[in-house]
C-alpha positions as CSV (number, residue, x, y, z in Angstrom):
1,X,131.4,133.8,107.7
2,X,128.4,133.6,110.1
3,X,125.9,131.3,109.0
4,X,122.2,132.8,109.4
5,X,121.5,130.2,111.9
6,X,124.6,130.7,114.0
7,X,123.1,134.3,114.4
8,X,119.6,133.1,115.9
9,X,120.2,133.6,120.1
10,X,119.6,130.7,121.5
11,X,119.2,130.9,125.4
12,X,119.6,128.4,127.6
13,X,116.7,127.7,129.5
14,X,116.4,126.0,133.3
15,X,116.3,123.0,132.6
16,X,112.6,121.4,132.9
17,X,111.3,118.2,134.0
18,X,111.2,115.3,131.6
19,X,108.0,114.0,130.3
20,X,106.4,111.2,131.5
21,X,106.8,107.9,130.4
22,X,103.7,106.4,127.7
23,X,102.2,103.1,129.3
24,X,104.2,100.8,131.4
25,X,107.9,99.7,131.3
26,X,109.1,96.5,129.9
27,X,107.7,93.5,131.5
28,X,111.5,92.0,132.6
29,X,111.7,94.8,135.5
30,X,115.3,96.3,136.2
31,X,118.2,95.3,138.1
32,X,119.6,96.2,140.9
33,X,123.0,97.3,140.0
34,X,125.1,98.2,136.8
35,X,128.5,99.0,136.4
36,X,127.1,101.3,133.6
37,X,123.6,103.2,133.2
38,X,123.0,104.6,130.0
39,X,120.3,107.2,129.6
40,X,118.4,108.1,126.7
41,X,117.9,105.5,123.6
42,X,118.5,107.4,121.0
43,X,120.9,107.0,118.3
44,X,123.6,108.1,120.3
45,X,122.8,105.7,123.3
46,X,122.2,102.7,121.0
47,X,125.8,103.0,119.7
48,X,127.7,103.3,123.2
49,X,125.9,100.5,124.3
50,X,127.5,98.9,121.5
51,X,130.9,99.5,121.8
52,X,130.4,99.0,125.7
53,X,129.2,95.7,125.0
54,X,131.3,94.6,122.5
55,X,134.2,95.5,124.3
56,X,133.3,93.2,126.7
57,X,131.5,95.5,129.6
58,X,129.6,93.5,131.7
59,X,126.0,94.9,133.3
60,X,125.3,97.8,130.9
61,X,121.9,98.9,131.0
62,X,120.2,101.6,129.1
63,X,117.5,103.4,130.5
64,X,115.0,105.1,127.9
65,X,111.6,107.2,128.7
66,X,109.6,105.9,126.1
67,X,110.8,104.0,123.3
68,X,114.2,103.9,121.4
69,X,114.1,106.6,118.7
70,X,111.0,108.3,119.9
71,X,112.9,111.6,120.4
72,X,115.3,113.3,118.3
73,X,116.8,110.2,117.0
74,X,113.1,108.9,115.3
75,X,112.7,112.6,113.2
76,X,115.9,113.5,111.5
77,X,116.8,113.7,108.0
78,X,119.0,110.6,107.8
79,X,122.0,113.3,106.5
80,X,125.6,111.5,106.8
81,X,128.7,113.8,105.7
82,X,132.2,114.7,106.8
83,X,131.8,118.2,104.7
84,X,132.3,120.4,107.9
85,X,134.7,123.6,108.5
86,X,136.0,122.4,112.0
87,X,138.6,119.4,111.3
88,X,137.4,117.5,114.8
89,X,134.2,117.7,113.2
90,X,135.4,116.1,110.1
91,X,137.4,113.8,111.6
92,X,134.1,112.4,113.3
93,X,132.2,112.1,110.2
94,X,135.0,110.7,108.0
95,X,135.2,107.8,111.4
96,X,131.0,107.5,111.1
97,X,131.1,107.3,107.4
98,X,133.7,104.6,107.7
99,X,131.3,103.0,110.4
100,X,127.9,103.5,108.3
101,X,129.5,102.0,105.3
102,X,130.1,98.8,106.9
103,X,127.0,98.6,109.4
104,X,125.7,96.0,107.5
105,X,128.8,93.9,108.6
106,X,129.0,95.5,112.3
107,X,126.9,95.5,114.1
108,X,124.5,93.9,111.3
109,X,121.9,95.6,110.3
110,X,120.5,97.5,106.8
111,X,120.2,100.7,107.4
112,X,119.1,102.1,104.4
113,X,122.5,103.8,103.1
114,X,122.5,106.2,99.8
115,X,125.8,107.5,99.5
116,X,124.4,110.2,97.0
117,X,127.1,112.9,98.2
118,X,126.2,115.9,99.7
119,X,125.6,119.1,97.4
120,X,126.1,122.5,99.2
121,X,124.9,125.6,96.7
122,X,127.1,128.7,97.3
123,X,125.0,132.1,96.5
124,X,128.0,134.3,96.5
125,X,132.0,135.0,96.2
126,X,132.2,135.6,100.4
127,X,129.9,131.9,100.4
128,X,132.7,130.3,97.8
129,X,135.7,131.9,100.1
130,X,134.2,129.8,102.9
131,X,133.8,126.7,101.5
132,X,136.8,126.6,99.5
133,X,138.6,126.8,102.9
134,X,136.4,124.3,104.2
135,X,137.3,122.0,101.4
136,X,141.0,122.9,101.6
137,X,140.7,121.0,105.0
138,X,138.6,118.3,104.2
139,X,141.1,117.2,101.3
140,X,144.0,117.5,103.6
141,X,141.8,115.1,106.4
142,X,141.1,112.3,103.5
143,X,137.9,113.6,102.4
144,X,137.7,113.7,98.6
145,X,135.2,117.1,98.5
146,X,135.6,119.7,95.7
147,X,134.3,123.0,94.4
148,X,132.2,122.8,91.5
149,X,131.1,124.7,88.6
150,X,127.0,125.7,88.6
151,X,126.7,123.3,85.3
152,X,128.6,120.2,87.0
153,X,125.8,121.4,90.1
154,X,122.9,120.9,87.8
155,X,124.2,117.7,86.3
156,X,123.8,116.5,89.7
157,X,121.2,117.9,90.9
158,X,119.0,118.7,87.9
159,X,116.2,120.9,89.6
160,X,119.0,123.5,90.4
161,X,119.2,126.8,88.4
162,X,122.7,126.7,87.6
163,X,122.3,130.6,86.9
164,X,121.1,131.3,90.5
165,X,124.7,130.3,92.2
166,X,128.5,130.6,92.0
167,X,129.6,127.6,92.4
168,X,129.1,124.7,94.9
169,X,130.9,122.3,97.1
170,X,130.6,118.4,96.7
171,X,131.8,115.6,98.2
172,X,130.3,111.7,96.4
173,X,131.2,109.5,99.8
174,X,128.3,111.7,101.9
175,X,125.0,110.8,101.7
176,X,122.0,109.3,104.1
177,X,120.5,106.8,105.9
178,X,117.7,105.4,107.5
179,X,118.0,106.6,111.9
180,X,115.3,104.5,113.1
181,X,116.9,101.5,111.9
182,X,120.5,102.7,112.9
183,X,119.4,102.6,116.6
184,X,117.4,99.4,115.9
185,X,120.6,97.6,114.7
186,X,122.4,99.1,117.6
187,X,120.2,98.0,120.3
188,X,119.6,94.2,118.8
189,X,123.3,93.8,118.5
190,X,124.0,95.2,122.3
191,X,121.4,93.1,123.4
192,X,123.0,89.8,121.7
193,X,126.4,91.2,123.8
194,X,124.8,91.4,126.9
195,X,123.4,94.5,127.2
196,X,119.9,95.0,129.2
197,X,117.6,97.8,127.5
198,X,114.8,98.9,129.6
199,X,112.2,101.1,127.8
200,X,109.2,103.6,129.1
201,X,111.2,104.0,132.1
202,X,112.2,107.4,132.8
203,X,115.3,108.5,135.2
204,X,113.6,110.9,138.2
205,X,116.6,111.0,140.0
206,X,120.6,110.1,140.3
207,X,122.0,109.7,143.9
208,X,125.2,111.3,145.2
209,X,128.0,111.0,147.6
210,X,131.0,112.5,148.5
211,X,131.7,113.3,144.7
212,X,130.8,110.1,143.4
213,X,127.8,108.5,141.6
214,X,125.6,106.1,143.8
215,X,122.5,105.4,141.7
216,X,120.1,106.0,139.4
217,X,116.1,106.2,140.3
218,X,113.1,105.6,138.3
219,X,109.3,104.8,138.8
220,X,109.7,101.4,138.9
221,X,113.2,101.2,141.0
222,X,116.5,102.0,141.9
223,X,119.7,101.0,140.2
224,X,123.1,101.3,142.0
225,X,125.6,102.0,139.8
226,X,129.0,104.1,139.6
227,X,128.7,105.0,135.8
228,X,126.0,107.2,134.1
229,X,126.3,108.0,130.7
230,X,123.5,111.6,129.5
231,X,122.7,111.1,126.3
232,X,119.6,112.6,126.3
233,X,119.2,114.7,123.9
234,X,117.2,117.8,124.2
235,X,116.2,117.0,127.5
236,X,119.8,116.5,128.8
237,X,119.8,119.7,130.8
238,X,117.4,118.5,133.3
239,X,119.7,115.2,133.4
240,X,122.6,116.7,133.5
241,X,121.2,118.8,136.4
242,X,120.1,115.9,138.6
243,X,124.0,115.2,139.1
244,X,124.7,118.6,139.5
245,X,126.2,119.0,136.0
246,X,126.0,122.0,133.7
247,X,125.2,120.4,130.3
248,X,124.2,124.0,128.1
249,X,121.2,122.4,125.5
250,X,118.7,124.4,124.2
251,X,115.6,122.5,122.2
252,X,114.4,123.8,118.8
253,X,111.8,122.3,116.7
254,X,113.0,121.4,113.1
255,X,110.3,120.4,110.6
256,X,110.6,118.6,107.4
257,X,107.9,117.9,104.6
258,X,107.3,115.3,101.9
259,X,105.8,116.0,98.4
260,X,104.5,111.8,98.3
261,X,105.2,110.0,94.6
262,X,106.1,112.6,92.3
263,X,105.1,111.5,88.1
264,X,107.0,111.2,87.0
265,X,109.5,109.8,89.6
266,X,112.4,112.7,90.9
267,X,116.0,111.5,89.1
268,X,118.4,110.6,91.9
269,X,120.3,113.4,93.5
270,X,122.2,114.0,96.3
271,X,121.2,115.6,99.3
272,X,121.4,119.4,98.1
273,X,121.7,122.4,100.8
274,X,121.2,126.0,99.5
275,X,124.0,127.4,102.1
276,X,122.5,131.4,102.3
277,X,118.7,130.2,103.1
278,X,118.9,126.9,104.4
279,X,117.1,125.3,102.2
280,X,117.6,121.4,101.6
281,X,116.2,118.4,99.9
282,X,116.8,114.7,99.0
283,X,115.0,111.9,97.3
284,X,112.3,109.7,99.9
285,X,112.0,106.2,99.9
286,X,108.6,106.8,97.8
287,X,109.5,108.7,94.7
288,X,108.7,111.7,96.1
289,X,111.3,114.5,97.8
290,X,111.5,115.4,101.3
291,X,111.8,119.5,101.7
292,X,113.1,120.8,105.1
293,X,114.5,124.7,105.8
294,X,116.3,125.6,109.1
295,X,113.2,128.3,110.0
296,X,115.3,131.4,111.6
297,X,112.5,132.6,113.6
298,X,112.0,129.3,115.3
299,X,112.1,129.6,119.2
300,X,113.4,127.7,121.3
301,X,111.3,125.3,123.1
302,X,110.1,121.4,123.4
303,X,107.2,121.7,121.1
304,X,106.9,118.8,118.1
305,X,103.8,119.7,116.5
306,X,104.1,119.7,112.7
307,X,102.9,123.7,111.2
308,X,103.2,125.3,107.7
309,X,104.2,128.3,108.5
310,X,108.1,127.4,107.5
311,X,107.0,126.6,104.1
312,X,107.1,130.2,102.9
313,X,110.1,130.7,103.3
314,X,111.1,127.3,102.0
315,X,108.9,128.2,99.0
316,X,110.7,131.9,98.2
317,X,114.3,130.5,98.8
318,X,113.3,127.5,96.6
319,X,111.7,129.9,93.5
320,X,115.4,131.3,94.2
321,X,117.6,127.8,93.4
322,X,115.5,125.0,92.3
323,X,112.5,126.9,91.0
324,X,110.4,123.3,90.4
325,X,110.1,122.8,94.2
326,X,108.7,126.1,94.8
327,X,105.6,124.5,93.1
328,X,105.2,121.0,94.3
329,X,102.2,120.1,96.5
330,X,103.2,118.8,100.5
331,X,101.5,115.8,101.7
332,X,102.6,116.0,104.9
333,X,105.5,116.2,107.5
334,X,106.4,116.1,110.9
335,X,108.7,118.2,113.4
336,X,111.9,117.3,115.6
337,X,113.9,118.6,117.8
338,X,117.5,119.9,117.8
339,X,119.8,119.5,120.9
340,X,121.5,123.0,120.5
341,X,124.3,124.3,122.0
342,X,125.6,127.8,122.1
343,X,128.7,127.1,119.2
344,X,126.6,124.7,117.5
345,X,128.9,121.5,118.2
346,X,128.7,118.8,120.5
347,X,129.2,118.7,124.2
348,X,131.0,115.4,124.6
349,X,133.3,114.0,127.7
350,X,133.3,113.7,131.4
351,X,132.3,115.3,134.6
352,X,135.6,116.3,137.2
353,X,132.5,115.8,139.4
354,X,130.8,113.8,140.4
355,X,133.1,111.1,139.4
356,X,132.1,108.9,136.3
357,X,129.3,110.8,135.0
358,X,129.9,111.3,131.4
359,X,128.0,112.2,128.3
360,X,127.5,112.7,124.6
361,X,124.5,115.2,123.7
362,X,124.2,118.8,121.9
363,X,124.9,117.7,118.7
364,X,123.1,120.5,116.9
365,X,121.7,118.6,114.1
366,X,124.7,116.2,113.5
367,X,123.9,113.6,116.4
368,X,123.0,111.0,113.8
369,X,125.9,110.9,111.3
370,X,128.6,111.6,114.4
371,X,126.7,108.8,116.4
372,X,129.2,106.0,114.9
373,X,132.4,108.1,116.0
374,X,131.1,109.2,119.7
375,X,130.1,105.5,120.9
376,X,133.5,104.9,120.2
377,X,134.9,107.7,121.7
378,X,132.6,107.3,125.1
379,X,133.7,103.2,124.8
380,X,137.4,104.4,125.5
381,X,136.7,107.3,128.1
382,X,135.0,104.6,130.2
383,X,137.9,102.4,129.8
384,X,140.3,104.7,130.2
385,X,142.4,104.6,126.8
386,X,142.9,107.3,125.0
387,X,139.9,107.5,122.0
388,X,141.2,107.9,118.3
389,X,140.7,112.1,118.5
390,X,141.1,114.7,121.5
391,X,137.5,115.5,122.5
392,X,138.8,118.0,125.0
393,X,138.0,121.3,123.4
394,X,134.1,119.5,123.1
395,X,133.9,118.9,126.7
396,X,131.4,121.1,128.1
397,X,133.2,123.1,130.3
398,X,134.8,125.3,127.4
399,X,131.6,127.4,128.4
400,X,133.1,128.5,131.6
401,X,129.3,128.8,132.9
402,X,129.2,131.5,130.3
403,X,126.4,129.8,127.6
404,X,126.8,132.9,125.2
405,X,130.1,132.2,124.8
406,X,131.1,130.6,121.2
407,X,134.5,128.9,121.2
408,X,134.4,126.2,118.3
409,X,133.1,128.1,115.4
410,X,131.3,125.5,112.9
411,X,130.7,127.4,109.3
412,X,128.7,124.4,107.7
413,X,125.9,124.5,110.1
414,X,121.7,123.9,108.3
C-alpha cells in the first residue's frame, strides 16, 4: 500500500552550498594527510569513525561544519525498531538494536535506551493486509513482532481508542534512545582509538585526479587524503557534487512538540504510530509526551524554524485515535530535517568514480536507529571484506540518474 508520505513529490533540488561554519575551528588545527576523511558528525559519522578506529585504521579524521549533532543527528525522535516491510531494512535494525542494547558495553556510553516496543495503529483491513505481511517477514528475520487486537493496543498504550482501529502491529525489543548522546559516545570512544575530530570546519572543496581522490579543502587547510567518506546528511548533495557524485537527497523539515510534565505523570507506553495520518507519540524524559506528525504538505527545503501550523492536523488525527492528546497544551518544540531520497531508503556504498569516495546518507528518517549497522557496513567496504548484508541494491546508482524513479519500496515509512 502507498503510504501518504511516499505520495508527497519530492524533487531533487541542485544541490546548494553548505552553510557556513559558527565561530572558529578547534584550536589543535588539522593535519596534513589522512588515509580517511570523514565528513559530517552526525550520528552516522560518529559510528564509522568507530568501527574505523577500532578496527585499527590509522589517521581517520572527521571533518564537521559546526558541531557534532548540530544537524539532523541533534533533532530526531530517538525512534529505534526493526518493524520495516523491506527485509534489508530489517536486517539493519535487528544489527542496530543488537548494537544499541549493548552500547553501554561498546563503545561505552548511556545512551538513554527504553525498549518500550514500537506500537503501529492500523485504521483499516487494506492497513492490517500490509502489516501482517510486514510482520510475516520480520518473524521469519528473528524479530518477535505480532498483530494485535485493539484491546491488547489499549493495554499498552492506554490513551488509544481501541474502537477507532482494527488491529495493530507490535514488536516489545523496539523502542528509543537518546541521539545526542549516541554520537557523543561515538566520537569519545573514536577519539580514545585514535581518531582526530575536527569541528566548525566545513569541507569547500575535494580535489581530483585522473579518477582518484587527492584531498579535501577547508577554511583553515588542506588535507591529502585518498578516502572520503559523505555522510552529510541533508546537505550531502552539494558534497557529493564536489567529487562529481550524484548522491539524490532532498531536505524536509520535520517538527516535533512536547506537552512539559503532564499531572498527573503519562503511564509508560511505547512509541505509538497511527499508520493512516502519521501521527506518533512517546513518553519525554520529563513526564510529559513528545507529539510529532509527518506534515504532508511540507516542502522541501533547508528551513529549521519551529511553526504550529502541523499541529492541526496532529490535533484532528489525534481526536481520531487517542482522543486525550487532541487536548493537551504544547510547551514547545523544535524542527529537523530529513535526508530524503526518492524510495525513501538509504543511499549507502561507493563511488566506481572517483575511486574511494564512499558514503552513507538519505536515510529518510531512519539514519539514527540504522546508524549502528551502516558504520559497520562502511568499516568493511573500506577494508575490503565483504559487510554482514549486500548493500548493493542501496547503492545510489539504482537511480540511473532518473530521481523519480522508486526501486526499493518501504511500506513502514512516518
Amino acid at each position: 500500500m502507498a503510504h501518504p508520505a511516499a505520495s508527497v513529490p519530492v524533487p531533487v533540488p541542485e544541490p546548494v552550498p553548505l552553510p557556513e561554519p559558527a565561530g572558529l575551528p578547534d584550536p589543535a588545527g588539522l593535519p596534513d594527510h589522512a588515509d580517511v576523511v570523514i565528513i559530517g558528525g552526525g550520528v552516522i559519522g560518529a559510528s564509522i569513525a568507530f568501527h574505523l578506529a577500532e578496527a585499527g585504521v590509522r589517521h581517520v579524521l572527521l571533518l564537521e561544519r559546526d558541531r557534532p549533532a548540530s544537524g539532523s543527528s541533534g533533532k530526531p525522535i530517538g525512534g529505534v525498531r526493526a518493524q520495516f516491510s523491506d527485509p534489508l531494512n530489517i536486517r539493519l535494525g535487528l544489527r542496530s538494536l543488537d548494537a544499541w542494547r549493548s552500547f553501554a558495553r561498546r563503545p561505552g556510553a548511556d545512551i538513554g535506551l527504553a525498549s518500550v516496543g514500537y506500537l503501529f495503529l492500523l485504521g483499516d483491513d487494506t492497513e492490517l493486509a500490509t502489516f501482517t505481511r510486514g510482520v510475516e517477514t520480520q518473524n521469519a528475520l528473528g524479530l518477535p513482532s505480532r498483530i494485535i487486537t485493539p484491546r491488547e493496543a489499549a493495554d499498552l498504550c492506554p490513551y488509544l481508542d481501541p474502537g477507532s482501529i482494527v488491529a495493530a502491529a507490535y514488536s516489545p525489543t523496539d523502542g528509543y534512545a537518546l541521539p545526542k548522546a549516541a554520537v557523543t559516545g561515538y566520537l569519545g570512544a573514536a577519539r580514545r582509538l585514535g581518531a582526530t575530530v575536527r569541528t566548525r570546519c566545513p569541507v569547500t572543496a575535494i580535489d581530483t585526479a585522473d579518477g582518484t581522490l587527492q584531498a579535501v579543502r577547508t577554511p583553515y587547510g588542506t588535507v591529502r587524503t585518498p578516502t572520503v567518506i559523505c555522510c552529510a546528511g541533508a546537505w550531502s548533495g552539494a558534497v557529493g557534487a564536489m567529487a562529481g557524485v550524484d548522491l539524490p537527497v532532498t531536505p524536509l523539515r520535520r517538527q516535533i512538540a512536547f506537552t512539559g510534565p503532564l499531572d498527573p505523570a503519562p503511564p509508560r507506553i511505547p512509541f505509538t504510530l497511527d499508520f493512516a495520518s502519521t501521527l506518533y507519540f512517546h513518553n519525554d524524559t520529563a513526564d510529559g509526551l513528545l507529539l510529532g506528525l509527518s506534515d504532508p504538505d511540507q516542502q522541501p527545503g533547508f528551513g529549521r524554524r519551529f511553526t504550529r501550523e502541523w499541529l492541526r492536523p496532529f490535533r484532528t488525527a489525534a481526536a481520531r485515535r487517542a482522543p486525550e492528546l487532541a487536548r493537551l497544551p504544547v510547551t514547545g518544540g523544535w524542527a529537523g530535517l530529513y535526508e530524503m531520497t526518492p524510495d525513501h531508503n538509504a543511499l549507502i556504498g561507493e563511488a566506481a568514480r572517483p575511486g574511494r569516495f564512499l558514503y552513507a546518507t538519505g536515510f529518510s528518517g531512519h539514519g539514527f536507529l540504522q546508524a549502528p549497522a551502516v558504520g559497520e557496513i562502511i568499516r568493511d567496504l573500506y577494508l575490503g571484506r565483504a559487510p554482514f548484508l549486500d548493500i548493493t541494491p542501496l547503492t545510489a546508482t539504482r537511480f540511473d540518474g532518473r530521481a523519480d524513479r522508486a526501486t526499493r519500496p518501504e511500506a513502514h515509512v512516518i
